[in-house]
Legacy VTK file of the C-alpha trace (Angstrom):
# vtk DataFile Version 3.0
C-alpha trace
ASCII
DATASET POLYDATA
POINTS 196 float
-112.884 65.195 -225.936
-115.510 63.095 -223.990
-115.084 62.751 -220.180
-114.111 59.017 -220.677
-111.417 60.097 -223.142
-110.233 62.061 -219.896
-109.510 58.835 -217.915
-105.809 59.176 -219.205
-103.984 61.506 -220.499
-100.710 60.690 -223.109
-96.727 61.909 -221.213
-97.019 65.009 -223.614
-100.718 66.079 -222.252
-99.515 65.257 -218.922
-96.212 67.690 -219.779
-98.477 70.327 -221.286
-100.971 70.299 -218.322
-97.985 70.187 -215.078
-96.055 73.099 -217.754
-93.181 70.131 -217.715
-90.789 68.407 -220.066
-92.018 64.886 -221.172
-88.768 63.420 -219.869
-89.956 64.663 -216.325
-93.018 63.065 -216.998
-91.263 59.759 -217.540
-88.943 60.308 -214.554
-92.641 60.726 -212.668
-93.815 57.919 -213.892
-91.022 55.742 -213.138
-90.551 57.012 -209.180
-94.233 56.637 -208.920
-95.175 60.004 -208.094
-97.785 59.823 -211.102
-99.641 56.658 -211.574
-99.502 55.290 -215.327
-99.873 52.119 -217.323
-98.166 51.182 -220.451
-100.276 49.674 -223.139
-99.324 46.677 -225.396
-97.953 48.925 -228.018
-95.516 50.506 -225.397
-96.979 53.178 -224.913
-97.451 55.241 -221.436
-100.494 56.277 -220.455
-100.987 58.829 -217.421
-103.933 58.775 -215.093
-106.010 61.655 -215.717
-107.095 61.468 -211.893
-103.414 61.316 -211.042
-102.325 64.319 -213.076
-105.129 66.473 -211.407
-103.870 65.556 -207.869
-100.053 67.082 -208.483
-101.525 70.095 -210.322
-103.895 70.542 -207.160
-100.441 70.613 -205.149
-98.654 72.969 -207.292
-102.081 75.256 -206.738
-102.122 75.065 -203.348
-98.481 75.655 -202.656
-98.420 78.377 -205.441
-101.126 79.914 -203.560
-99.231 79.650 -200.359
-97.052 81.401 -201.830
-99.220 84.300 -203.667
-100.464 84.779 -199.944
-96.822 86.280 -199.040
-96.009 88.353 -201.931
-99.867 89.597 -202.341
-99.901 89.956 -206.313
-103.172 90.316 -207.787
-103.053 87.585 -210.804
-105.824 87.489 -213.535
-105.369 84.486 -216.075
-107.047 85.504 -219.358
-107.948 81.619 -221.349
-108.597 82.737 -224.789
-107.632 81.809 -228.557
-108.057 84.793 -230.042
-104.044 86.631 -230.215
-106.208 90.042 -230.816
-108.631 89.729 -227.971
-106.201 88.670 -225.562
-104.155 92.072 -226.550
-107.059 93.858 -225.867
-107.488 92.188 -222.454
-104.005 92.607 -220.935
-104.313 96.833 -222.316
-107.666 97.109 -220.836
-106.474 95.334 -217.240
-103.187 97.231 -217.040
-105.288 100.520 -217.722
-107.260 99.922 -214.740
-104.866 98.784 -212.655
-100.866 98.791 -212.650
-100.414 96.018 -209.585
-101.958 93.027 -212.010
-100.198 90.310 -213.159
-101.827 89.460 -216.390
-101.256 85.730 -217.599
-102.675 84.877 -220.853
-103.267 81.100 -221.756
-104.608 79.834 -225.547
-106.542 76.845 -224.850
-107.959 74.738 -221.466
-104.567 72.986 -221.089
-102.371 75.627 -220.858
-104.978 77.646 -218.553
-104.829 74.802 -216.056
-100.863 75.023 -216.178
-100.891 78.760 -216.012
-103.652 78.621 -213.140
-101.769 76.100 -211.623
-98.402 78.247 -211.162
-99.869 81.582 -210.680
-102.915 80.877 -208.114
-105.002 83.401 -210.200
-107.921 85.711 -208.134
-109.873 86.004 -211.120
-109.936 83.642 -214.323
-111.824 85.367 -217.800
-112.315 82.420 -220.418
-113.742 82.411 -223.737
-115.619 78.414 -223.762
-114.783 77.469 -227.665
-110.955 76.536 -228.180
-108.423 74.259 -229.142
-107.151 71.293 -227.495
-109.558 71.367 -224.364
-112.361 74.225 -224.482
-113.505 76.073 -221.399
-116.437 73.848 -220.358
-113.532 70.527 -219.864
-111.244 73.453 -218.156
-114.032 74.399 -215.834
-115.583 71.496 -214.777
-111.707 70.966 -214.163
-111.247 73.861 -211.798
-114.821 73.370 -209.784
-113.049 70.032 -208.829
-110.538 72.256 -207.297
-111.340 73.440 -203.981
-108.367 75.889 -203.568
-109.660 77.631 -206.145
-113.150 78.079 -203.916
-112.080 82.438 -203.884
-110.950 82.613 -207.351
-113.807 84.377 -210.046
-114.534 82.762 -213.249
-115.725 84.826 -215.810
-116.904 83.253 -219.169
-117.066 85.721 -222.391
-118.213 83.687 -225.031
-119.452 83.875 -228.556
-122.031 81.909 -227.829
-125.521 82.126 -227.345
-126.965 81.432 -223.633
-129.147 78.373 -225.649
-125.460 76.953 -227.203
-124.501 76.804 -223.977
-127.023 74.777 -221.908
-127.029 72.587 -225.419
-123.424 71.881 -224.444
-124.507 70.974 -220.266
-124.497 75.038 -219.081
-122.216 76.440 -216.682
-121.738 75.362 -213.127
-122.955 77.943 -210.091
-121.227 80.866 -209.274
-119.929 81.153 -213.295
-120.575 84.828 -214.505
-121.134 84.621 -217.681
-121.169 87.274 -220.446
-121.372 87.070 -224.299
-119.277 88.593 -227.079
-118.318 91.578 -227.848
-116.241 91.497 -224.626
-118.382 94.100 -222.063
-115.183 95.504 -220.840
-117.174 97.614 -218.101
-118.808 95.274 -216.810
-115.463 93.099 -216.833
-113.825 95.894 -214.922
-116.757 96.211 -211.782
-115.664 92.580 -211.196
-112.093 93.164 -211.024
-112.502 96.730 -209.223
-114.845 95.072 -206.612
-112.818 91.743 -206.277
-109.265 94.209 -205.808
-111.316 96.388 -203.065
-111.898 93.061 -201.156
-108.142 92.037 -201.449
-106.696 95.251 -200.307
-109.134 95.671 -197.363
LINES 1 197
196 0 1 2 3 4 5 6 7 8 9 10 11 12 13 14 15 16 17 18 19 20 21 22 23 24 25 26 27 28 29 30 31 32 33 34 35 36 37 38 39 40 41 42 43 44 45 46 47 48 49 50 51 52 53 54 55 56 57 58 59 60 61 62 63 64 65 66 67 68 69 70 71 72 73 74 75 76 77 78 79 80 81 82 83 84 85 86 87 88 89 90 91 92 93 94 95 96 97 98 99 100 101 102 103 104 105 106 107 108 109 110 111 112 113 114 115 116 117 118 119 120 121 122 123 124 125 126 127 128 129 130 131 132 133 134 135 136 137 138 139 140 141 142 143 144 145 146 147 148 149 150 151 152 153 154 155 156 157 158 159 160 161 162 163 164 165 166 167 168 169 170 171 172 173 174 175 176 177 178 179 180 181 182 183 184 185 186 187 188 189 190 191 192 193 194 195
């Protein structure tokens, strides 16, 4: 989807992105607490802008949160059911205090980011639905997200990529076959900073 698709968002991408029913989008709607505009067909549509700013909330009071009971959450955004099975073995073998959250597409990385105030997020860039550049640019606009690491392990090549626009700064990017190793010195080193 282009960024000016992005302007507004349907009640049942808003409900997939706030991880809500659409009826609770509606009730939203109606009290005001997300602005929206009904088109001549009927139909509601939910500013994009608007949407962003609750899930920004839920982030920063999840995070609030996170701070107290000191899990260490890693949210793995990939398509691939097999790869993400190899992910949450590999993580758990390294380390038996992570929370490992897996998400199958942009949207429901943005919801799953949004409750669990991840330290680290690994995402693969083509998916369904909303791919990982639209997620990221997403999550840059995010500063309480400023600590968390973005990894990007992609299929790729580094010249796809900068086709597409690139990666913003401070993205650490690695291409398929997922370099689990490498993977793990980021975790290891991000875990070492968190405990001391």
């Amino acid at each position: 989807m282009s960024e000016k698709q992005k302007e507004y968002l349907t009640t049942r991408e808003a409900a997939e992105m706030l991880g809500v029913a659409v009826s609770t989008i509606q009730l939203w709607t109606n009290k005001g607490s997300l602005r929206a505009w009904t088109t001549g067909g009927g139909h509601r549509r939910i500013i994009y802008s608007s949407v962003r700013d609750m899930l920004k909330q839920r982030i920063s009071a999840s995070r609030t949160h996170a701070n107290h009971d000191k899990q260490f959450s890693v949210v793995v955004v990939e398509d691939n059911a097999q790869q993400l099975r190899m992910y949450e073995k590999q993580l758990n073998s390294w380390c038996t205090d992570i929370n490992f959250i897996a998400a199958k597409d942009g949207y429901e990385g943005l919801v799953k980011i949004g409750q669990s105030s991840p330290r680290i997020i690994i995402t693969d860039l083509r998916m369904p639905n909303m791919d990982g550049f639209q997620m990221i640019k997403a999550l840059k606009k995010m500063p309480e997200l400023d600590e968390s690491t973005i990894i990007v392990v992609s299929g790729l090549t580094h010249d796809e990529i900068e086709e597409k626009g690139g990666l913003p700064e401070g993205v650490q990017l690695f291409i398929k076959p997922i370099p689990f190793e490498k993977v793990e010195n980021i975790v290891r080193e991000k875990l070492a900073v968190e405990i001391t």
